[in-house]
NUKOLKOL-153888 format. One record per residue: residue in three letters; y, x, z of N, C-alpha, C, O, CB in turn. Coordinates in pm, whole numbers, plus 50000, padded with zeros to 5 digits. Each point is the difference from the previous one (the first is absolute). Glycine has a CB too. Layout:
// residues N
ALAYXZYXZYXZYXZYXZ...
END
This chain:
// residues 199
UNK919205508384722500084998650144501344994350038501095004749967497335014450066UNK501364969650043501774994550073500205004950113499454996550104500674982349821UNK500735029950061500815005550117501084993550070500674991949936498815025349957UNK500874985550259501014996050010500945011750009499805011749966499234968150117UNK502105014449973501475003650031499945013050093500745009950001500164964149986UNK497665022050113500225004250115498135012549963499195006550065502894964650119UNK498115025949705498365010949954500455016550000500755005149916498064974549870UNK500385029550360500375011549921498985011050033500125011250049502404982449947UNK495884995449937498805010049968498974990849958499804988750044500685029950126UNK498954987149747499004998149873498925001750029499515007749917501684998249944UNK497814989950244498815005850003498954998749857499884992049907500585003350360UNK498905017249777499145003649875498775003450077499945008050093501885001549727UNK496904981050114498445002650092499295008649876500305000649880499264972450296UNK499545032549889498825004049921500685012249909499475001849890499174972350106UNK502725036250048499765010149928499155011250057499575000650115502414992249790UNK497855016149995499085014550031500715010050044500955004349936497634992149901UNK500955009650306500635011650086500055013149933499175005249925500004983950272UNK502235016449854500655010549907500304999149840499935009749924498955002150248UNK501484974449790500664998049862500665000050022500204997650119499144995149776UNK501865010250011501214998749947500484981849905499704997849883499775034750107UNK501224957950096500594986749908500835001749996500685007750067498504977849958UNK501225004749856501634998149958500024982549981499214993549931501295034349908UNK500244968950215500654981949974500534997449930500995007349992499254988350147UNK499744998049799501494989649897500154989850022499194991749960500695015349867UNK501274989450249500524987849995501234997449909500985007349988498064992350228UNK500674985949708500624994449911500584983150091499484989050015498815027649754UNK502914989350268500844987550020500534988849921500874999649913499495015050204UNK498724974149951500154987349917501004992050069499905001750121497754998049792UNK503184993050058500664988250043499934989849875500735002349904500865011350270UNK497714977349825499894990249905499725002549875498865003449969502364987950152UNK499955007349769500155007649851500255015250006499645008349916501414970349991UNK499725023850221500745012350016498845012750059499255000350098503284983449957UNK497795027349822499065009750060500945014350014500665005449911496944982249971UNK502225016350259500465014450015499285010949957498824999149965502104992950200UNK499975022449834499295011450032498725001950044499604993650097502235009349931UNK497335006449906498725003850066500325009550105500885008649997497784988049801UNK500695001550277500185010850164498485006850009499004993449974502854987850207UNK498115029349850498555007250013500125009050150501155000450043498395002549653UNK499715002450365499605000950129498905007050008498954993749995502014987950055UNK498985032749965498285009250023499795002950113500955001750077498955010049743UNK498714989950225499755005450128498355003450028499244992649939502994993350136UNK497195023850005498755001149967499304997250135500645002750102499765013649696UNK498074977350217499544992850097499865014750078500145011749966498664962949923UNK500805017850244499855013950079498605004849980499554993549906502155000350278UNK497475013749855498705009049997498944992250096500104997850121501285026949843UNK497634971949950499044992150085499735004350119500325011850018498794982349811UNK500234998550288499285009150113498924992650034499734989949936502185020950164UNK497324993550006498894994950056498605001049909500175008249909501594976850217UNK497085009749872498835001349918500944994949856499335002549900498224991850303UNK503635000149766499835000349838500755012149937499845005349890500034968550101UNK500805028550086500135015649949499055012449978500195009549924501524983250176UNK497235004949985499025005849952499044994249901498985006950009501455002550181UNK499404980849718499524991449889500614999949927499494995749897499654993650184UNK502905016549901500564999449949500015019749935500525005549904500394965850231UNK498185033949985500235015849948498245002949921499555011249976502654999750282UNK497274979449722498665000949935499005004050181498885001849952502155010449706UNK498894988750415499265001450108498924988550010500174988249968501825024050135UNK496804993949950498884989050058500594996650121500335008650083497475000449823UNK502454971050121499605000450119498624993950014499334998849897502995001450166UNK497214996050047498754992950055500414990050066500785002550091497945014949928UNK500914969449960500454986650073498964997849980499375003549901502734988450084UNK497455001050120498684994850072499005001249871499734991549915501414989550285UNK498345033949813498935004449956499875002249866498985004449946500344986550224UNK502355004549742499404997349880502075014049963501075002350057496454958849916UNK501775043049904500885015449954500784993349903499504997349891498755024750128UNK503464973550020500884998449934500865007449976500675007350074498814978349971UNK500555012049811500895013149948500614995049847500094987750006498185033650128UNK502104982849752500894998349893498884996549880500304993549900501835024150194UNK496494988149933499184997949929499164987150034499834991649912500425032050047UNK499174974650182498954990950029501024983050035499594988450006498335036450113UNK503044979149894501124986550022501315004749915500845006350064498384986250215UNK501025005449602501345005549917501054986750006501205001349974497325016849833UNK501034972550221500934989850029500504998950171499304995250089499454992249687UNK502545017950243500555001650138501254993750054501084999649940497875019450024UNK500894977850113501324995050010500694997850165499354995850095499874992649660UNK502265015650249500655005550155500574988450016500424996249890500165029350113UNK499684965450098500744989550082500515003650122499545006850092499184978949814UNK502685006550075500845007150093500364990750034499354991149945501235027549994UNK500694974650177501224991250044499954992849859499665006949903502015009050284UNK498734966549788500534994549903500314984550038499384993450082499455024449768UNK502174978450077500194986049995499104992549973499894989750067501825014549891UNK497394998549938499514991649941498275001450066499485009050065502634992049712UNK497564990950193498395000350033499305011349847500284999649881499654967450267UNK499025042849937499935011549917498054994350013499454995150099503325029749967UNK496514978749773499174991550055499085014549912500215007149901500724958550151UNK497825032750071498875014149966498564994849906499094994850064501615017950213UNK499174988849594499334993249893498325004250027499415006450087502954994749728UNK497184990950047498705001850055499275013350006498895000750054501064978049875UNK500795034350002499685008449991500595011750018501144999749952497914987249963UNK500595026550149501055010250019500115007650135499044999350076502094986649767UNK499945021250191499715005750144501414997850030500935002549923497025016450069UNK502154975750137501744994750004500495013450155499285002650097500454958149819UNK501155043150065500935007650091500614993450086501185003249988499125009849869UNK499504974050283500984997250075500725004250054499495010850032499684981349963UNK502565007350079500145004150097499894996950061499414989449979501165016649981UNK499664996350177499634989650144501064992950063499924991950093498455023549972UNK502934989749855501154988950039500244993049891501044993650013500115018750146UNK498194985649711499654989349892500004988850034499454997850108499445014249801UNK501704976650017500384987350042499634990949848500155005249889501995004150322UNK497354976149808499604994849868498555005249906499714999249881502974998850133UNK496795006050077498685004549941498744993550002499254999850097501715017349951UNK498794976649825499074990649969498715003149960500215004249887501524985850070UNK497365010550057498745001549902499914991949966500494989950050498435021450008UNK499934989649766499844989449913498554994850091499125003750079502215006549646UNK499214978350195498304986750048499085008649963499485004450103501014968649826UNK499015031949973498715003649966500305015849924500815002549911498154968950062UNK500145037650091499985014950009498895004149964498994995950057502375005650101UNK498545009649713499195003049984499195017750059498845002350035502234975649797UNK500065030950158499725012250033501715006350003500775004749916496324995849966UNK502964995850301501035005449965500235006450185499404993450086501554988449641UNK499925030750320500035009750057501564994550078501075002049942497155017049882UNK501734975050292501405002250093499905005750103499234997650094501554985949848UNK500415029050043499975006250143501465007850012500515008549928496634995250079UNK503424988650138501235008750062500105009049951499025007249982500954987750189UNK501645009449774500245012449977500815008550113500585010849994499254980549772UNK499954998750344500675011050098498804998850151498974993349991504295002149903UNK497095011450225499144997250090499284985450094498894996550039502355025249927UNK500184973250036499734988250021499404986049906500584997649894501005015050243UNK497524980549898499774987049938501264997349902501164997550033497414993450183UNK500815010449636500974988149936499654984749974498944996749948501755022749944UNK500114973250143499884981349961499364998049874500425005049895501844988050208UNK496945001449903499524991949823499584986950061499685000850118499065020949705UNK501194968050129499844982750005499164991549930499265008449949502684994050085UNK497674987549929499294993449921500524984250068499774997750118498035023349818UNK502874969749984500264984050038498574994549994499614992550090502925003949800UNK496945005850044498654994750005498995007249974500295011949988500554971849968UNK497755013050027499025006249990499525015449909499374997949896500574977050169UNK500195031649951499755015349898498594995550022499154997150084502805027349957UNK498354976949817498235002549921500325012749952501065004949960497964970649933UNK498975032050132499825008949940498614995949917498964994150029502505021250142UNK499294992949676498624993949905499485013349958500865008549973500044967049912UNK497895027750105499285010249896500064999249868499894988449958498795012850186UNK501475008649761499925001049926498545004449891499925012350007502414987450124UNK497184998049829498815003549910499915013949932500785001749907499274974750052UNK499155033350073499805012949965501385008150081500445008549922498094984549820UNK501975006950341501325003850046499685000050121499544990350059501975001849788UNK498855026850236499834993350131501385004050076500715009850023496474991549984UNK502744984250018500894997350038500785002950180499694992050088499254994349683UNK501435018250242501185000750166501004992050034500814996249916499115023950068UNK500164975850160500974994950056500285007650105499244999950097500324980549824UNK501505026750076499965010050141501594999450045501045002649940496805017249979UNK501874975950204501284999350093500425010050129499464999950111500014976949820UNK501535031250030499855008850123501235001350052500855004749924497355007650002UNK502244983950221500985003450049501274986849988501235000550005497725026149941UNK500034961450034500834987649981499904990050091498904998650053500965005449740UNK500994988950238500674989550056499284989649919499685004549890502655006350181UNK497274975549951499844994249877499764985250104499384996950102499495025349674UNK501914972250138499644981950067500384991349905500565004549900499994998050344UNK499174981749772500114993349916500434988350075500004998150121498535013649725UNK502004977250012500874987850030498684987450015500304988250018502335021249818UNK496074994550154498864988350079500384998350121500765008150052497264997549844UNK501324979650193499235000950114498554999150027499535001950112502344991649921UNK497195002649822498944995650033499495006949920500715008949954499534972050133UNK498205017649860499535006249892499305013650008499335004450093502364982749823UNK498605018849960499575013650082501465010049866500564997649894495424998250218UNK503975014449983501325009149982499545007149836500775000349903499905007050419UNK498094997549679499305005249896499134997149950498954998950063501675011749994UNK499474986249755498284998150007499755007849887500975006049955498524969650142UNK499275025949838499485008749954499094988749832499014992849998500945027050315UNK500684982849617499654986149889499085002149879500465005749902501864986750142UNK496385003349958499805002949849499294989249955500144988250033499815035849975UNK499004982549890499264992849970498355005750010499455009949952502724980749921UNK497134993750248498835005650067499185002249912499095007450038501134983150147UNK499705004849667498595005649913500405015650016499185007950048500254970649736UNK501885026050173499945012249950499415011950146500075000350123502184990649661UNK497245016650118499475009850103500935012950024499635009350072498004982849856UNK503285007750023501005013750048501074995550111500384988350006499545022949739UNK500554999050342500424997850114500975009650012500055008949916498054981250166UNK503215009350072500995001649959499495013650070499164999550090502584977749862UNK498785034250003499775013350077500075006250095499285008850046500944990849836UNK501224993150173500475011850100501594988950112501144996949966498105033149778UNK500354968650328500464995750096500845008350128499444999550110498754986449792UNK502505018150094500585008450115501644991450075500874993349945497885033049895UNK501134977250272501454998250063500035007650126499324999350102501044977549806UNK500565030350059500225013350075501235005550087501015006149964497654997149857UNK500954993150291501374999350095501064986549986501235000250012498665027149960UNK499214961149999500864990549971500154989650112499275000850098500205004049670UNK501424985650222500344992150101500064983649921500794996249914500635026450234UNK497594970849911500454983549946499844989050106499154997850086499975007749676UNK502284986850192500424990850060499074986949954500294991849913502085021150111UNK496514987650054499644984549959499624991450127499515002750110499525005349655UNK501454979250166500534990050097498754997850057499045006649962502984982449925UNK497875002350203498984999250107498854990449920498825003549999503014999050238UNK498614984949697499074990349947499395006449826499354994449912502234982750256UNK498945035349842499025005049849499685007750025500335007450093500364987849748UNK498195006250049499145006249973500225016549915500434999849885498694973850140UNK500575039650039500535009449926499395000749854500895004949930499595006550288UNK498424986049707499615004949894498574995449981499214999150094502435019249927UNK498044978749846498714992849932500075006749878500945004049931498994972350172UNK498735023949885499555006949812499154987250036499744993050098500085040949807UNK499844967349943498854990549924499225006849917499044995049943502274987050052UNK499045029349994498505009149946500555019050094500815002150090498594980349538UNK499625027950288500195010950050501375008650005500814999149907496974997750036UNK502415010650156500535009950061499475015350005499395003650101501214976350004UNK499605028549800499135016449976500425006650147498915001350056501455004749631UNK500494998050388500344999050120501904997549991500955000549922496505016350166UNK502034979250112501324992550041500275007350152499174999650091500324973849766UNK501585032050149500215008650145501894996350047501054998649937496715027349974UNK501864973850223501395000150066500235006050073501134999750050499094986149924
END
């Protein structure tokens, strides 16, 4: 990492609440290497619904029982520089003063919802596809989100597969959500089935 003169903090994304880190920095100047310097400190104690996912608890988001077993891939977003981006799979923790929050183009079964009372922001530059998966049933459930995108035309959502196949996507929910779509598009298209879809 190049620091400057005038550097005096290190952000660090994506650690786990109530650990204990330690840093090492190794000062480089060219050929010349200093002292190692080390630095501990422990994150603070989760709150909101991921603290309760984080204490093994059921919650319920739009209809469907997340917990450590039925979603074990989790993950908390907070404030960041960088663009923080929510994959095709998993249950994501927003906050609602979260900044840089991207969803991926194409989603297969995956769970976003505010971790605090208010709407958290999530985005899409272009089109979110949602695809089904085969023998998998699959969820897209949004609760308690903000959500807009960098289109003007088109449609905001679509729903993608393939029309021979006969399996369909499961579960459709958005729950207490808010979207910004522009006046000349279109909110959302499938090209085959939907098991149900509620807002």
């Amino acid at each position: 990492v190049k620091m400057s003169e005038t550097t005096n903090s290190l952000p660090k994304e994506d650690c786990e609440p109530e650990t204990r880190y330690t840093l090492y920095v190794l000062p480089v100047d060219g050929d010349v290497h200093g002292a190692i310097a080390s630095a501990s400190g422990t994150t603070k104690a989760a709150t909101g619904l991921y603290a309760k996912y984080i204490k093994g608890e059921d919650l319920v988001i739009g209809g469907v029982t997340v917990n450590k077993t039925t979603f074990p891939e989790a993950y908390y977003i907070s404030n960041a520089l960088s663009i923080q981006q929510i994959g095709t799979t998993g249950v994501y923790f927003v906050e609602p003063d979260a900044t840089n929050v991207e969803i991926s183009s194409v989603i297969q079964n995956v769970i976003v919802v505010s971790n605090g009372v208010s709407r958290a922001p999530v985005r899409r530059s272009t089109q979110l596809a949602i695809k089904a998966t085969e023998g998998v049933e699959d969820s897209f459930i949004m609760s308690n989100i903000n959500f807009s995108t960098g289109l003007t035309t088109g449609n905001m959502l679509g729903v993608n597969g393939d029309k021979d196949k006969t399996y369909v996507f499961e579960n459709i929910y958005f729950e207490n959500c808010g979207f910004e779509v522009p006046k000349d598009m279109n909110f959302m298209y499938s090209t085959y089935n939907i098991g149900s879809f509620g807002m």
